[in-house]
N, CA and C of each residue as an Amber inpcrd file, in Angstrom:
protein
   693
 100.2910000 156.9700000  83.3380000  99.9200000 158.2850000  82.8450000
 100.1770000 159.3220000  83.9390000 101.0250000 160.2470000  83.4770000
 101.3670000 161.4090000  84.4870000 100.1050000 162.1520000  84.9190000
  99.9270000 162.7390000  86.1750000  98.8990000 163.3870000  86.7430000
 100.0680000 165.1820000  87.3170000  99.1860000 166.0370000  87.3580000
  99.7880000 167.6030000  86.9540000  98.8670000 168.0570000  88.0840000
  99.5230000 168.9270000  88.9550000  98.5150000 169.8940000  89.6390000
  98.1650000 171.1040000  88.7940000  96.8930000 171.3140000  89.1580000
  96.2600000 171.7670000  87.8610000  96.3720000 173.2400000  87.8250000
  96.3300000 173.6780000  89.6460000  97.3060000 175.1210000  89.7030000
  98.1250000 175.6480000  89.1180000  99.2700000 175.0110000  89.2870000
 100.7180000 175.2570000  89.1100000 101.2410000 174.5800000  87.6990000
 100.5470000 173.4760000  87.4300000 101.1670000 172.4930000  86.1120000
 102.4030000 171.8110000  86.8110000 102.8710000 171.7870000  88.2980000
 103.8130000 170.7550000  88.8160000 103.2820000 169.0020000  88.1380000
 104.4900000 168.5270000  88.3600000 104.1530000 166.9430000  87.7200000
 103.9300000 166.2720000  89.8240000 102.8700000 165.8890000  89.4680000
 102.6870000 165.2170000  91.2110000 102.3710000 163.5150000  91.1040000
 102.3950000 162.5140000  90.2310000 102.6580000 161.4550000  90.4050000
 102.1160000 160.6710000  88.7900000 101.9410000 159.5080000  88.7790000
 101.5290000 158.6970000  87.6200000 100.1660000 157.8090000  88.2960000
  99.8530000 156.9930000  86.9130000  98.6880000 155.8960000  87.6410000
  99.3040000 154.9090000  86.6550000  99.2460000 153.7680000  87.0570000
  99.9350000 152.4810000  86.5040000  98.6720000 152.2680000  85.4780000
  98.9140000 151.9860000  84.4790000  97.9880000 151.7480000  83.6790000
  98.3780000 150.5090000  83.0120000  97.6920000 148.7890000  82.9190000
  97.5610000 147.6410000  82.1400000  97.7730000 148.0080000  80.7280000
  98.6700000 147.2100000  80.4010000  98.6210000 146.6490000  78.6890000
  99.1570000 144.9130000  78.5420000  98.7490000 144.1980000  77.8090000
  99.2940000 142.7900000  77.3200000  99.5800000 143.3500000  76.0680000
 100.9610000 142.9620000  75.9310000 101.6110000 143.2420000  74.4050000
 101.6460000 141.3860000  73.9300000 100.9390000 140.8930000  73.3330000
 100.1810000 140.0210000  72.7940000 101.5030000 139.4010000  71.6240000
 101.7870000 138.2130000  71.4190000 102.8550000 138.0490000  70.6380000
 102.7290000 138.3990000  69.1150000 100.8130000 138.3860000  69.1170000
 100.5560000 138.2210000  67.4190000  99.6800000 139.2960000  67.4400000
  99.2130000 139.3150000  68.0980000  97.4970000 140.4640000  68.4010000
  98.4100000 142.4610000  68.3080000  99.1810000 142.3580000  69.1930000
 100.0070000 143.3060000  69.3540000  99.7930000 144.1350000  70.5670000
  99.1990000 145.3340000  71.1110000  99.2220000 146.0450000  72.2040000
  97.5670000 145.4670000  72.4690000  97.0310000 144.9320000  73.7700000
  95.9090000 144.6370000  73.5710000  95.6270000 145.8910000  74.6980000
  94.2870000 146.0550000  74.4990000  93.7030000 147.1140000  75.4170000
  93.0700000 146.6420000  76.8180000  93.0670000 147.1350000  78.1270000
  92.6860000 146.5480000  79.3720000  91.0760000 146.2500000  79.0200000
  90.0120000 147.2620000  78.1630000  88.6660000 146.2780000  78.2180000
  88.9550000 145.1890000  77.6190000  89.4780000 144.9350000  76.8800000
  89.5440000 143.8770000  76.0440000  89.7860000 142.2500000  77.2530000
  90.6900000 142.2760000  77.7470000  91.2770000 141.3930000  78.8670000
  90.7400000 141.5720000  79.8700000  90.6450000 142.6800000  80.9740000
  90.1940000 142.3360000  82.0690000  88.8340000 142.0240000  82.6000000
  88.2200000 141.5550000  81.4300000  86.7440000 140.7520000  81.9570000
  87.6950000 139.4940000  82.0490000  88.6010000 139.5690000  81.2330000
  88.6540000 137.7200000  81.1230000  89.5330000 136.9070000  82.3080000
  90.4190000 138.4660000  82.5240000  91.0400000 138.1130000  84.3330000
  90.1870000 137.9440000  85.5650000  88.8320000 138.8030000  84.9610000
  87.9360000 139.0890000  86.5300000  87.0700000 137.6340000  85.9580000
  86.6900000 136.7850000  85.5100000  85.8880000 136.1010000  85.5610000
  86.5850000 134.6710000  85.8290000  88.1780000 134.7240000  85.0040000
  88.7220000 133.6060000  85.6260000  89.6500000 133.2680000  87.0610000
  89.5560000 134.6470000  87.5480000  89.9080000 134.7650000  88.9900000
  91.5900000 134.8750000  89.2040000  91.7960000 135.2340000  87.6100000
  93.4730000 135.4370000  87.4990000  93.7160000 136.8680000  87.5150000
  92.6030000 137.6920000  87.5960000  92.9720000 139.1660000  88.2660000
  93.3250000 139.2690000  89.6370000  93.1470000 138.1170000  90.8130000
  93.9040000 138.2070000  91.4220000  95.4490000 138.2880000  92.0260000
  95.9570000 137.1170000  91.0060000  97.3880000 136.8480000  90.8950000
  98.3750000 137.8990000  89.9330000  97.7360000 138.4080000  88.7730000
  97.8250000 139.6020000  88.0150000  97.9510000 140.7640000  88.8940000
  96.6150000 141.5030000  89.5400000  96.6290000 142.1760000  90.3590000
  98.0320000 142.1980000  91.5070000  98.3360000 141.0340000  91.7570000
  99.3260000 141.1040000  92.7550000 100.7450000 141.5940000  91.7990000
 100.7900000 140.9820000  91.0540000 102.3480000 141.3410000  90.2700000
 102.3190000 142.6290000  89.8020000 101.0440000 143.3500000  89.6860000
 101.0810000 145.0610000  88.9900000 101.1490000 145.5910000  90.1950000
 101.0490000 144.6250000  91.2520000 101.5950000 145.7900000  92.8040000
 102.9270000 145.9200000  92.8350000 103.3000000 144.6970000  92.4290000
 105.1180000 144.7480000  93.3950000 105.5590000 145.4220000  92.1330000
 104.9780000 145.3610000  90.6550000 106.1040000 146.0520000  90.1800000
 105.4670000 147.5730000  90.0510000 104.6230000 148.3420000  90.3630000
 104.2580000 149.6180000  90.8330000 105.4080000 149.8950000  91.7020000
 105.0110000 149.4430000  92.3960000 106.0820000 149.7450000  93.5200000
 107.9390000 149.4680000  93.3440000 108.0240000 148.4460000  92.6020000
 108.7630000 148.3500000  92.7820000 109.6270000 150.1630000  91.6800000
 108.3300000 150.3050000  90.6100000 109.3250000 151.5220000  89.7730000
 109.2990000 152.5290000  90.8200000 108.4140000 152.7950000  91.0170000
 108.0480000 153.9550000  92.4010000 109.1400000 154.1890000  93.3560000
 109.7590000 152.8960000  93.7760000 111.0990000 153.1370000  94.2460000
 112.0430000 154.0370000  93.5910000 112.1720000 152.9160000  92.3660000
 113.3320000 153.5900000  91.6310000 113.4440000 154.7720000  90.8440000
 112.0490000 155.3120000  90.9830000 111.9670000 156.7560000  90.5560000
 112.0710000 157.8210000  91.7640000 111.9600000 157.2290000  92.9590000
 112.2510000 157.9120000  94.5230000 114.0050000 158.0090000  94.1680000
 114.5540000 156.6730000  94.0670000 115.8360000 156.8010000  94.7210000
 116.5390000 157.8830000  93.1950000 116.1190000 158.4660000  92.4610000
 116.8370000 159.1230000  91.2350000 116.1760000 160.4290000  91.7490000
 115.6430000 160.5810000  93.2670000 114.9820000 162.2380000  93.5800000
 113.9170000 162.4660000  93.4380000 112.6800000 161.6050000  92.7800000
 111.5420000 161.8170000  92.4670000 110.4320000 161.5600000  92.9640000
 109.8540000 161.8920000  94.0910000 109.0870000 161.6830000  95.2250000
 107.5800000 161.5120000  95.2910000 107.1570000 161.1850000  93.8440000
 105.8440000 161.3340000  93.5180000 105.5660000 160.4450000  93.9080000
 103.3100000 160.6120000  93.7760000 102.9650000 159.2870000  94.0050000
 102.7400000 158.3040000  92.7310000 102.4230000 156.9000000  93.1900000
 102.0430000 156.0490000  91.8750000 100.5160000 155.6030000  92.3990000
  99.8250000 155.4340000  91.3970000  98.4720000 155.0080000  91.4780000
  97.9100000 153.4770000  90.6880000  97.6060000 152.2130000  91.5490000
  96.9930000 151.4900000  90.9490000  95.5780000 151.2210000  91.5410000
  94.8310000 151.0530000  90.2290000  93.8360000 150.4030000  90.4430000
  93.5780000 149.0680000  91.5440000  92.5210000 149.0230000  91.8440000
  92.6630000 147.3130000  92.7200000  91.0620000 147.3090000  92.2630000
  90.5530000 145.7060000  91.7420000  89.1640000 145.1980000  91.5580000
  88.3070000 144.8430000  92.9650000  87.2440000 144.8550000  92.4220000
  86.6680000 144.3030000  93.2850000  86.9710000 142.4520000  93.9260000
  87.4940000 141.9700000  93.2700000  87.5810000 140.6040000  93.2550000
  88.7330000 140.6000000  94.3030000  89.8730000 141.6260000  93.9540000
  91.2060000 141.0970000  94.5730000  90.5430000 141.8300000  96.5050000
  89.6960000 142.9360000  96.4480000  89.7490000 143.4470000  97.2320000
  88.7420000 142.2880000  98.2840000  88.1270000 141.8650000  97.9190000
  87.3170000 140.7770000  98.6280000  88.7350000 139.3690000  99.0550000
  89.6960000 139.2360000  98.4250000  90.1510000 138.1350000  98.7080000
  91.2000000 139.1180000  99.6900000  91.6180000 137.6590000 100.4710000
  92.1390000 137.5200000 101.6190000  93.4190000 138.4180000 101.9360000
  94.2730000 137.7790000 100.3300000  95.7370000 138.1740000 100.1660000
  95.9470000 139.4070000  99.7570000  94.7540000 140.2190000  99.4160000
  95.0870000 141.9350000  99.2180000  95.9320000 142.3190000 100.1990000
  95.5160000 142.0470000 101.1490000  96.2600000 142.9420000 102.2690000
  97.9100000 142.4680000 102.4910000  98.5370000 141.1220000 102.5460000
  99.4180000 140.3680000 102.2970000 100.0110000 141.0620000 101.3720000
  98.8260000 141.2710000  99.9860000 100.0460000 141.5800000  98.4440000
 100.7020000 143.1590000  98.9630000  99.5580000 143.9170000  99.5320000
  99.9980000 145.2030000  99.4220000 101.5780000 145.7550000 100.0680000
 101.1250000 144.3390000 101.4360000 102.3710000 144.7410000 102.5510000
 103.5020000 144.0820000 101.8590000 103.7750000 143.5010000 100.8000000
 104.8330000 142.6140000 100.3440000 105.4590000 143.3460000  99.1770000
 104.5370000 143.9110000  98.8740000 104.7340000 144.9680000  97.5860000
 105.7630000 146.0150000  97.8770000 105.0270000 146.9980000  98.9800000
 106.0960000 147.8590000  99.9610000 107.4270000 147.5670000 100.8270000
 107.2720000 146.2120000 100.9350000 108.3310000 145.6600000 101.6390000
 109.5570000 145.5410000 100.6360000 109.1750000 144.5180000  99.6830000
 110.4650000 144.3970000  98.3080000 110.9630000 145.1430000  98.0900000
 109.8850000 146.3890000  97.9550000 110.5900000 147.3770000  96.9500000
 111.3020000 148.9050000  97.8290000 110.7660000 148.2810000  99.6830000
 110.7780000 149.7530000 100.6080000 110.4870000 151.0490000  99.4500000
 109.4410000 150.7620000  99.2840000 108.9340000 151.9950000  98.6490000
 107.7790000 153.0740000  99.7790000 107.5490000 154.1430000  99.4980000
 107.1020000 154.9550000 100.7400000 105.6360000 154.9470000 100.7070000
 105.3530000 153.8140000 101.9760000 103.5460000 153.7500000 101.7610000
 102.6970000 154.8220000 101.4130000 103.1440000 156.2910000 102.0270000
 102.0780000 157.3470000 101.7430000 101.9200000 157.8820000 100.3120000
 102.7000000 156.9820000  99.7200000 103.3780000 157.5970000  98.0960000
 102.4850000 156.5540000  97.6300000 101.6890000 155.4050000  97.8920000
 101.1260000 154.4800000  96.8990000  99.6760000 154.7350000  96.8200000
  98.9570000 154.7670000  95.6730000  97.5260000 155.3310000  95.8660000
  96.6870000 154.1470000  95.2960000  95.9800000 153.3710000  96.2890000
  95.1620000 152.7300000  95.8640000  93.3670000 153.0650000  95.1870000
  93.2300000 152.9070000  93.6130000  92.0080000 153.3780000  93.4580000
  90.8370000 152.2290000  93.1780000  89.6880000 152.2380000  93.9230000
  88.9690000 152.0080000  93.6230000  87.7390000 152.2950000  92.9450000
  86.8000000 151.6890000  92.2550000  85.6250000 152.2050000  91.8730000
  84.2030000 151.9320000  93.0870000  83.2150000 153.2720000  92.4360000
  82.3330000 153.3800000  93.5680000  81.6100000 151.8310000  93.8830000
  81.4410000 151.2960000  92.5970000  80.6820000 150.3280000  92.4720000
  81.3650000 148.8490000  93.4150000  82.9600000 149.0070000  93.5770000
  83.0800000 148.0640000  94.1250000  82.9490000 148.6440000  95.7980000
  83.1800000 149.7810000  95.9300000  82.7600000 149.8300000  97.5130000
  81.8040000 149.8060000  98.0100000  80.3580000 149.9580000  96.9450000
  78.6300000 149.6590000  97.6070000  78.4880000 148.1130000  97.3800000
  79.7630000 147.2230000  97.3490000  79.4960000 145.6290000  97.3070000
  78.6720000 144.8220000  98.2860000  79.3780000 145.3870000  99.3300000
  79.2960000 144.9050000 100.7930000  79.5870000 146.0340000 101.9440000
  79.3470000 146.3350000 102.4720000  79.9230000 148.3530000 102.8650000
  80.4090000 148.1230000 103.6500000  80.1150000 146.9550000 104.6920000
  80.5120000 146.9440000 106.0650000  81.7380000 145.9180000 105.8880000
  81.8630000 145.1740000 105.2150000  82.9550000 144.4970000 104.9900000
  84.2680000 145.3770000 103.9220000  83.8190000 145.9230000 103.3280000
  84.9800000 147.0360000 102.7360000  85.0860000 148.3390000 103.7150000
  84.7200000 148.5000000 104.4680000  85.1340000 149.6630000 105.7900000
  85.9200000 148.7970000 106.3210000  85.9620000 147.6490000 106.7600000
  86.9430000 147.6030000 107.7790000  87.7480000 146.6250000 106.7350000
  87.9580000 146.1910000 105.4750000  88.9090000 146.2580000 104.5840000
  89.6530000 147.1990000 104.2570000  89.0820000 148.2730000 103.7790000
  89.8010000 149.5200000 103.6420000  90.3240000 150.1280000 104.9430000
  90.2320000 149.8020000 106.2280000  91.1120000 150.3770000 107.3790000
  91.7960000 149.9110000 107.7480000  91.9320000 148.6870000 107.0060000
  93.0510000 147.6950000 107.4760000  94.2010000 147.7590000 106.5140000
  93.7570000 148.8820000 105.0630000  94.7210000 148.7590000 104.0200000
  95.4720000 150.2190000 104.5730000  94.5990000 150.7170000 105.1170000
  94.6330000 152.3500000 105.6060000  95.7280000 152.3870000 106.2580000
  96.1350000 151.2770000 107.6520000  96.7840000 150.8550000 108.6870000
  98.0620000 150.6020000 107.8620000  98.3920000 150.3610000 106.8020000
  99.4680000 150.1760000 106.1770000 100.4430000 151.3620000 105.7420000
  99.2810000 152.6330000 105.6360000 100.0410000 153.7630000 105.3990000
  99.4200000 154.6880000 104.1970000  98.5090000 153.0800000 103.3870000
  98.7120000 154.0520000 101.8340000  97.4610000 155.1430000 102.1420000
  97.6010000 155.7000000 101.0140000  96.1460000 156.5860000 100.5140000
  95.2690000 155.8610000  99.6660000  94.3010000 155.8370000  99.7430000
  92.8640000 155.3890000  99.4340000  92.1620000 156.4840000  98.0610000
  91.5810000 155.9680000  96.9880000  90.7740000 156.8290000  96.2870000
  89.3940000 155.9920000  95.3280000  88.4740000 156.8920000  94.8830000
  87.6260000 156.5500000  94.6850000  87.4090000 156.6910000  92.9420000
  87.4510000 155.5590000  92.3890000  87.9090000 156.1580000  90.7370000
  86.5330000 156.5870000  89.9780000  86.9410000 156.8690000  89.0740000
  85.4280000 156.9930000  88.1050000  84.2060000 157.9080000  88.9530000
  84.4040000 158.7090000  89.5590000  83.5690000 159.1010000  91.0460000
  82.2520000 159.9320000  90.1930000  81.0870000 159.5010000  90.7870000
  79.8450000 160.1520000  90.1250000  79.1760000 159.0260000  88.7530000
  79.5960000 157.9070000  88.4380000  79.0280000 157.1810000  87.9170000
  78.5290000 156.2710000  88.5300000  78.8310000 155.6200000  89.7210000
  78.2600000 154.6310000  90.5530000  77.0250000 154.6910000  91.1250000
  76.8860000 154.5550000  92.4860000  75.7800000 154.5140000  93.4530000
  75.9600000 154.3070000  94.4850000  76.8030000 155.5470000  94.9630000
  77.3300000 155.1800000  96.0890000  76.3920000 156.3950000  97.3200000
  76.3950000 155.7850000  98.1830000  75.2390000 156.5310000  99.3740000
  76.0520000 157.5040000  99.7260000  75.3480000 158.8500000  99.7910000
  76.3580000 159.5460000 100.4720000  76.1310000 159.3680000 102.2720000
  75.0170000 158.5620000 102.6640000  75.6550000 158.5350000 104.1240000
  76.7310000 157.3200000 104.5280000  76.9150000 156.7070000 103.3060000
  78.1470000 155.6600000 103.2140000  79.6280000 156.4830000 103.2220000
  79.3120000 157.3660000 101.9950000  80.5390000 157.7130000 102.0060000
  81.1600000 158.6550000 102.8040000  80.6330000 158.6290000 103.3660000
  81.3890000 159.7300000 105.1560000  82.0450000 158.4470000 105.7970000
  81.5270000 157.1440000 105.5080000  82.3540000 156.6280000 106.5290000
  83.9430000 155.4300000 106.2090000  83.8160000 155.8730000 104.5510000
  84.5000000 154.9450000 104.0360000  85.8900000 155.9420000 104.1190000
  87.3250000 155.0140000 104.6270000  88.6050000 155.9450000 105.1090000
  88.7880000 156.1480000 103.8490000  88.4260000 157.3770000 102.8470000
  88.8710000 157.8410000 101.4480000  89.5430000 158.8190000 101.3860000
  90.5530000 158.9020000 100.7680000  91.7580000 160.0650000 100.8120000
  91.4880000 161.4410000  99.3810000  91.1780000 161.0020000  98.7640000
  90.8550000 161.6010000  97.3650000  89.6850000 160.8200000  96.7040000
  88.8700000 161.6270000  95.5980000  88.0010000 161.6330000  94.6920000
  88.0550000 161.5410000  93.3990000  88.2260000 160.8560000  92.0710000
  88.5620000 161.0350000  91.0140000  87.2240000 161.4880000  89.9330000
  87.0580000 162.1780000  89.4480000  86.2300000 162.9470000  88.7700000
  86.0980000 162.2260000  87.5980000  85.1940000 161.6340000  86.6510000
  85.5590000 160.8530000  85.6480000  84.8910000 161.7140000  84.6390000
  85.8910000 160.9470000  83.2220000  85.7700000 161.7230000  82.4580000
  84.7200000 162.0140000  81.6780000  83.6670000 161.4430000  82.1040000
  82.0240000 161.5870000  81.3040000  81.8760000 163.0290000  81.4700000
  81.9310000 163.8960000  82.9520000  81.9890000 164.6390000  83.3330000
  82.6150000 165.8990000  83.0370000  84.0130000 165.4750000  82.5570000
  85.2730000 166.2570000  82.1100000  84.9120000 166.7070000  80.6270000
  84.5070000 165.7890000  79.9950000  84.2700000 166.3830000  78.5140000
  83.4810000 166.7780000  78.5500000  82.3760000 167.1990000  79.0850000
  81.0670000 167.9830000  78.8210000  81.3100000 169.3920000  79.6930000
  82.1630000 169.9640000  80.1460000  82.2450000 171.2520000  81.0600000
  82.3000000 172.0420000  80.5200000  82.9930000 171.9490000  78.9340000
  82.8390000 173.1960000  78.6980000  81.3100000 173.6460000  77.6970000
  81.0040000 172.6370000  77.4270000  79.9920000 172.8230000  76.2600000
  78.5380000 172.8110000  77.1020000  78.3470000 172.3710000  78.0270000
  77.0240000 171.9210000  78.5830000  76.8970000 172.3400000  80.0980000
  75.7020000 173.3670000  80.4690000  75.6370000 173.6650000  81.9540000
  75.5500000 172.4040000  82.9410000  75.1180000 171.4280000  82.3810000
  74.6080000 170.0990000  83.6790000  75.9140000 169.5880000  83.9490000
  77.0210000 169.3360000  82.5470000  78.2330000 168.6290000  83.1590000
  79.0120000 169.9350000  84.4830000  78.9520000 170.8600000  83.5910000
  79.7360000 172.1710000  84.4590000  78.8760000 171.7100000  86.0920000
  78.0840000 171.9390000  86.3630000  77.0200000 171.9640000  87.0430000
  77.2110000 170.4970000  87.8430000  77.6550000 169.6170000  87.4950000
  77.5510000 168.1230000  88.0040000  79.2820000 168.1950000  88.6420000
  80.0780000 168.6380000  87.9770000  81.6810000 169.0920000  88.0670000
  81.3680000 169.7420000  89.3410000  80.8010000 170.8600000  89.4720000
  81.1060000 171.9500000  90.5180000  79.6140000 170.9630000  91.8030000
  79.5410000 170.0620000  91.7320000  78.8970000 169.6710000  92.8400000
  79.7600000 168.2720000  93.5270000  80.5340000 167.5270000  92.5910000
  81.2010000 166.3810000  92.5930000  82.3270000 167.3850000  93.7250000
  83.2420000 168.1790000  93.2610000  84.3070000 168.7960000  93.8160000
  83.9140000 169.6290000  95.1620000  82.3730000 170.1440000  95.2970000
  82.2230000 170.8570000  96.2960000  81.7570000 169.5150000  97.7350000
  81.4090000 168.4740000  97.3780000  81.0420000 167.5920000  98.2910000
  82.7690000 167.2630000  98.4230000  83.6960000 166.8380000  97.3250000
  84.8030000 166.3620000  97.6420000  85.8070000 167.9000000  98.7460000
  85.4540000 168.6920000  98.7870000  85.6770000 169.9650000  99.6810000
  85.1430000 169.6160000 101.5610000  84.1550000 169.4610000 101.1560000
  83.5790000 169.3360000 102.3230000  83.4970000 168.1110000 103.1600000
  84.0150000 166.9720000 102.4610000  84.5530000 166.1310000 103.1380000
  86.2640000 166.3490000 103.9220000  86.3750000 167.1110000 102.7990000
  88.2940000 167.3710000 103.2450000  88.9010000 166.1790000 102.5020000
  88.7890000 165.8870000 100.9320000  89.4320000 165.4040000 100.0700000
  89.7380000 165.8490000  98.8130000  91.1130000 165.2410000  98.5630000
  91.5380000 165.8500000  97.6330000  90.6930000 165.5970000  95.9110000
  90.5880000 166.5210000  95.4240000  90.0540000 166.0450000  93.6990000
  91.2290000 165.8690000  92.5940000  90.6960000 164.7690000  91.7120000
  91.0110000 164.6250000  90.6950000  90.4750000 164.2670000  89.3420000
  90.4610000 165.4540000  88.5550000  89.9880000 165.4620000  87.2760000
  90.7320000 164.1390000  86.0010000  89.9860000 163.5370000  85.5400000
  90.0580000 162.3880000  84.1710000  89.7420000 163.0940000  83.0610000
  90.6500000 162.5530000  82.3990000  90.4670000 162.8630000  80.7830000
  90.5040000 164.3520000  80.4790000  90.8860000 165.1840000  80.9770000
  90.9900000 166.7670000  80.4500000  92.3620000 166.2860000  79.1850000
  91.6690000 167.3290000  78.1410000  92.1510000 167.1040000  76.6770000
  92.1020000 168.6860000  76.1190000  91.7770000 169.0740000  76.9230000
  91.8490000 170.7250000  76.2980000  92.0460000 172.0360000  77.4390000
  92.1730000 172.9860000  76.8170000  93.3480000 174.3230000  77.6640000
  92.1120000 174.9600000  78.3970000  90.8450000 174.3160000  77.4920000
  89.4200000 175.3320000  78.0980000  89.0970000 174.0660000  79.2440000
  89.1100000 173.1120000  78.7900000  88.7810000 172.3060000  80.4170000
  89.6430000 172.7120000  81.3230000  90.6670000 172.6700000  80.9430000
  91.7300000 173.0030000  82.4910000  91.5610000 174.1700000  83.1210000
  91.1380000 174.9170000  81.9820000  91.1210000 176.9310000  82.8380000
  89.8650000 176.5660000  83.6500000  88.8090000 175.6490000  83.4140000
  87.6620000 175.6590000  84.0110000  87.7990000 174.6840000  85.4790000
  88.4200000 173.6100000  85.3520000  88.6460000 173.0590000  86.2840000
  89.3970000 173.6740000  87.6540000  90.2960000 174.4480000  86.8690000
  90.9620000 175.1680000  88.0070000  89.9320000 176.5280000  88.3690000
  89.1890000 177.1790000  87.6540000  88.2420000 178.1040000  88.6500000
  87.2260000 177.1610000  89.3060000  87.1100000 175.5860000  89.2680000
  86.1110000 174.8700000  90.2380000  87.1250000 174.6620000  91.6920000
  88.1990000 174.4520000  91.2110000  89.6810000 174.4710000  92.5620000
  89.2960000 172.8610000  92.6730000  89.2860000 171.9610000  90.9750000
  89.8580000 171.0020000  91.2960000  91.7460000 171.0250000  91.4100000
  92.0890000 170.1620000  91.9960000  93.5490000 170.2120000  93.1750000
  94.3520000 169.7640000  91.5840000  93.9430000 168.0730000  91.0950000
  94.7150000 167.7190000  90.0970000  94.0710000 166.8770000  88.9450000
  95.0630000 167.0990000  87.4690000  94.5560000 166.7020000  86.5110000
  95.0440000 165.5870000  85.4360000  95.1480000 165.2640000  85.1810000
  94.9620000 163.9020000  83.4510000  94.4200000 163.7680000  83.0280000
  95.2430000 163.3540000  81.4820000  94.2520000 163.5440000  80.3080000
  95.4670000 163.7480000  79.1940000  94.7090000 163.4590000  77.8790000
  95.8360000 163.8870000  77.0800000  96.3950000 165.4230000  76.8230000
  95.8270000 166.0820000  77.9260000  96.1830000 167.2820000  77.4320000
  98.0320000 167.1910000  78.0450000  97.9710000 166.8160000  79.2470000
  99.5060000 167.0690000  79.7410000  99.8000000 165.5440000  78.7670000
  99.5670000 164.4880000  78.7340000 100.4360000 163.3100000  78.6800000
  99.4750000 162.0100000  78.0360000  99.5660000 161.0820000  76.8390000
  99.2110000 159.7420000  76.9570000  99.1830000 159.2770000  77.8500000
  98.9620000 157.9660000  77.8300000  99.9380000 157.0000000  78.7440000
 101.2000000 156.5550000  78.2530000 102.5820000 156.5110000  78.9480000
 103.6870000 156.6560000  78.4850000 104.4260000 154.8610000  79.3960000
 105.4370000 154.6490000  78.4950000 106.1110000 153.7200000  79.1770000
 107.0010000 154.1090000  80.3020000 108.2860000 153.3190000  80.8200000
 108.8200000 153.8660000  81.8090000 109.9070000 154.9260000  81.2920000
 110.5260000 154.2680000  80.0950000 111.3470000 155.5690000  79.2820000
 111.0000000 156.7150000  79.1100000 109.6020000 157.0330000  78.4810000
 108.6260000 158.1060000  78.0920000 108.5530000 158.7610000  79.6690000
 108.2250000 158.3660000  80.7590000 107.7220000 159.1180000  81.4360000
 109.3660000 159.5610000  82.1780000 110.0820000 159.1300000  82.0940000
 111.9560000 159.7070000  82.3250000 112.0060000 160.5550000  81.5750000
 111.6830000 160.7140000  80.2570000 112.1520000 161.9610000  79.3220000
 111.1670000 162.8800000  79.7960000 110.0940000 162.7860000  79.9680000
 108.6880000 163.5820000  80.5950000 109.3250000 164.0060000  81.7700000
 109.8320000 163.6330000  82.6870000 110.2180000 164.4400000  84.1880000
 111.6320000 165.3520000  83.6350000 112.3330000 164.5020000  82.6450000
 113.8330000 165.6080000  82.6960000 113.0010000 166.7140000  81.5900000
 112.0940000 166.8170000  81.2470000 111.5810000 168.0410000  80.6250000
 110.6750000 169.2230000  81.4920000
């Protein structure tokens, strides 16, 4: 799914988004499956193949001029095992794709797992080059004297948040406190799920940076999002 700076409406990168196209079932949806990867411990090996081939399109949308970033998710499961760090550097290697261009997101919930063992996980993924982000941000429980110390590059605003801004003072109100802490750390924001012209005018007088949602884009395949950039 394409992501838009919310200023300008520039196109500034995608987020890899899961599907199993099922032989009989047909397009299955990621809740549907990824309990059943995270419990049988095959979201690890999964996880690894949605790296190299992230990366590997990420290349090939670099070498046609297109310099954006790509964004995948990573679980808590893969991030505890050993070979994260292995998959990530192998990922970038295959494909020499440009580490500062790959955005790894996590959720809050998997970084209050263990704190002291994901700080110096995450600085060791840091050491690789990529950027770091925090998904779903404001639903978790995450400490804020934690999160000063976790190496986080960006904030993702989730969309519980996003749909209530325009209709309700607490979401507006919860929006403009999420983005002013993400300010004052010196990270970048990113708004989820904006679906309308009145969220976006609002997001951009909060000076969130960038946005998704169906308002710019679905989620698109690799064709879809080629006709999406030559437009």
């Amino acid at each position: 799914q394409p992501t838009i700076n919310l200023a300008t409406g520039a196109f500034t990168g995608v987020e890899a988004l899961l599907r199993w196209r099922h032989p009989v079932k047909g397009v299955i949806m990621p809740n549907d499956f990824i309990p059943a990867l995270e419990s049988s411990g095959m979201i690890v090996p999964v996880g690894s193949w949605v790296l190299h081939e992230a990366c590997r399109q990420g290349a090939l949308w670099h070498d046609q001029g297109y310099h954006f970033t790509v964004s995948v998710n990573i679980s808590g499961k893969q991030l505890e095992h050993d070979r994260i760090i292995d998959d990530v550097r192998a990922a970038l290697s295959a494909s020499n794709f440009d580490p500062t261009k790959l955005i790894l997101e996590l959720t809050e919930t998997t970084l209050m797992h263990d704190v002291d063992f994901t700080i110096s996980r995450l600085e060791t993924l840091k050491a690789l080059g990529v950027h770091l982000a925090i998904d779903d941000f404001g639903t978790g429980y995450s400490s804020m004297a934690y999160l000063r110390q976790f190496p986080i590059d960006i904030l993702k605003i989730d969309r519980s948040f996003v749909s209530g801004i325009v209709d309700t003072k607490e979401a507006a109100a919860l929006v403009h406190t999420l983005v002013q802490l993400g300010k004052t750390l010196g990270l970048e924001t990113i708004a989820e799920g904006i679906e309308s012209d009145e969220q976006r005018r609002q997001l951009v007088e909060e000076r969130v940076d960038v946005g998704q949602g169906f308002l710019f884009a679905r989620p698109l395949d690799v064709e879809a999002v080629n006709r999406f950039l030559a437009d």
